[in-house]
N, C-alpha and C positions, 0 to 999 in steps of 0.2 A: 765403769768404776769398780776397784777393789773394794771387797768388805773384809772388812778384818774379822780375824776370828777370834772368839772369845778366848782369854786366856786361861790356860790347865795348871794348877799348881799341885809343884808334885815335893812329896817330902822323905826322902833318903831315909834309912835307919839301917846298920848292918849290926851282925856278930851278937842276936841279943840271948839264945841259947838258951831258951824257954824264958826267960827272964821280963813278964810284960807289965809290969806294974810301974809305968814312967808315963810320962805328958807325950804326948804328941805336938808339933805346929801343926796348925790348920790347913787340908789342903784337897785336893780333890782324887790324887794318887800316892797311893804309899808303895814306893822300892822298897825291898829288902832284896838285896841280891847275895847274904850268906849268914848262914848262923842260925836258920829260926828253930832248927832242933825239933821239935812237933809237927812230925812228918804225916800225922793218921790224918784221916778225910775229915773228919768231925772238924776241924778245927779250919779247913779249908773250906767247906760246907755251911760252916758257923756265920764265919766272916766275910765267905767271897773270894779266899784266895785265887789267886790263878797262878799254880806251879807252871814255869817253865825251863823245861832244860834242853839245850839243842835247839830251841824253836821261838821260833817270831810269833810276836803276838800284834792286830794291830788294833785298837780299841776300836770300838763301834759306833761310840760318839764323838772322840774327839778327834779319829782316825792317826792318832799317836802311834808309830811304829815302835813296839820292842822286841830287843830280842837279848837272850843268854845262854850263855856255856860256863858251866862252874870246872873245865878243865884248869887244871894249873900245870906248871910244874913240877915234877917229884920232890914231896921235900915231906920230914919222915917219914908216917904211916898214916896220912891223911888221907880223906876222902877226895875223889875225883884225880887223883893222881895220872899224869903222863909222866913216862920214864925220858928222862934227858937225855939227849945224844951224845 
């Protein structure tokens, strides 16, 4: 017999640029995959961040695979920039 597995709710947010004073939905993972601007440990440390760039991460409980790359393509003097061919 399968057992199902409990469901993970995960709740998106991009681009907030220190800017943290808004609601949240309720959920058991929060994405932020750009913009968080408060880059020092304290606030990763604080909260539980888990920065990832280049690298797979896979949760421990819910065995959730993530993974990211903030490459993009060049476009003007943004961070993470690849040059276009």
């Amino acid at each position: 017999m399968i057992h199902p597995r409990p469901s993970t709710r995960l709740v998106c947010i991009s681009d907030t640029h220190s800017h943290y004073s808004f609601d949240l939905l309720d959920g058991d993972i929060l994405l932020h995959p750009g913009g968080i601007s408060r880059t020092d440990s304290s606030i990763r440390n604080d909260f539980g961040i888990i920065y990832l760039q280049d690298e797979i991460y896979v949760g421990p409980v819910t065995e959730l695979k993530l993974c990211e790359s903030p490459w993009q393509p060049e476009f003007c003097d943004w961070a993470f920039n690849v040059e276009r061919e």
